[in-house]
C-alpha positions in Angstrom: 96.6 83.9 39.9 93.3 83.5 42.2 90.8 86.2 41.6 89.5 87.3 45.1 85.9 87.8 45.6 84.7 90.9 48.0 81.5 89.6 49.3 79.1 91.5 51.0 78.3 90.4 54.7 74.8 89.4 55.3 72.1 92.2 57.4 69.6 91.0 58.7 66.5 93.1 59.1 63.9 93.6 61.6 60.2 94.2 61.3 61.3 98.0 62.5 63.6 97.8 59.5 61.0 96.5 56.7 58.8 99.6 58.2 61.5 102.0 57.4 61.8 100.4 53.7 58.4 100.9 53.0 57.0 98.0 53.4 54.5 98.1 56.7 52.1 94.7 56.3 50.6 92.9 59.1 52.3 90.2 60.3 49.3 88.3 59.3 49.4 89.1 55.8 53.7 88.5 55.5 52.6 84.9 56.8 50.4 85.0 54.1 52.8 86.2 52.0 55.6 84.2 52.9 53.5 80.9 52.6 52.2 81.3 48.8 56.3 82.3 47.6 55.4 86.0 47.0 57.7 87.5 50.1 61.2 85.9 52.0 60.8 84.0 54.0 62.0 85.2 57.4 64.7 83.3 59.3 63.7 82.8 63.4 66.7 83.5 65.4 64.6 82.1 68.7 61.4 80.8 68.9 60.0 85.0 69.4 62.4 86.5 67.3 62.5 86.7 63.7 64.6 88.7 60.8 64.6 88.5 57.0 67.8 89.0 54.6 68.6 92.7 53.6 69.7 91.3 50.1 66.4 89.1 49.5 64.2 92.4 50.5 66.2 94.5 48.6 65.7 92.0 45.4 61.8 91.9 46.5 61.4 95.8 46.6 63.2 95.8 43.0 61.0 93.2 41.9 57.8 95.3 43.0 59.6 98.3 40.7 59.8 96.3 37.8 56.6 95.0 37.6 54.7 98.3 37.9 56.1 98.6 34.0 
């Protein structure tokens, strides 16, 4: 018998929704971020529009949780 896998469909989030997580930088410094591995990377969906996965901030955010110990 095949085991069916629910998966969840992928949200993508603006920089309106990373404000409403709590998370508020500059563009500047998410480039910054982004670049050195410590933030997603955001995916362009035109050349002036830009979005990052709701699943890798969510993992980021729990990340930040974690390592305040």
């Amino acid at each position: 018998m095949k085991k069916e896998t629910a998966s969840k469909p992928l949200r993508l989030l603006s920089r309106d929704d990373l404000k409403s997580k709590g998370i508020s930088y500059c563009n500047v410094h998410l480039l910054r971020l982004e670049k050195d591995g410590k933030f997603p990377k955001r995916l362009y969906l035109s050349p002036a529009r830009a979005a990052w996965l709701e699943s890798e901030i969510d993992d980021y955010i729990a990340r930040c949780v974690a390592a305040r110990g």
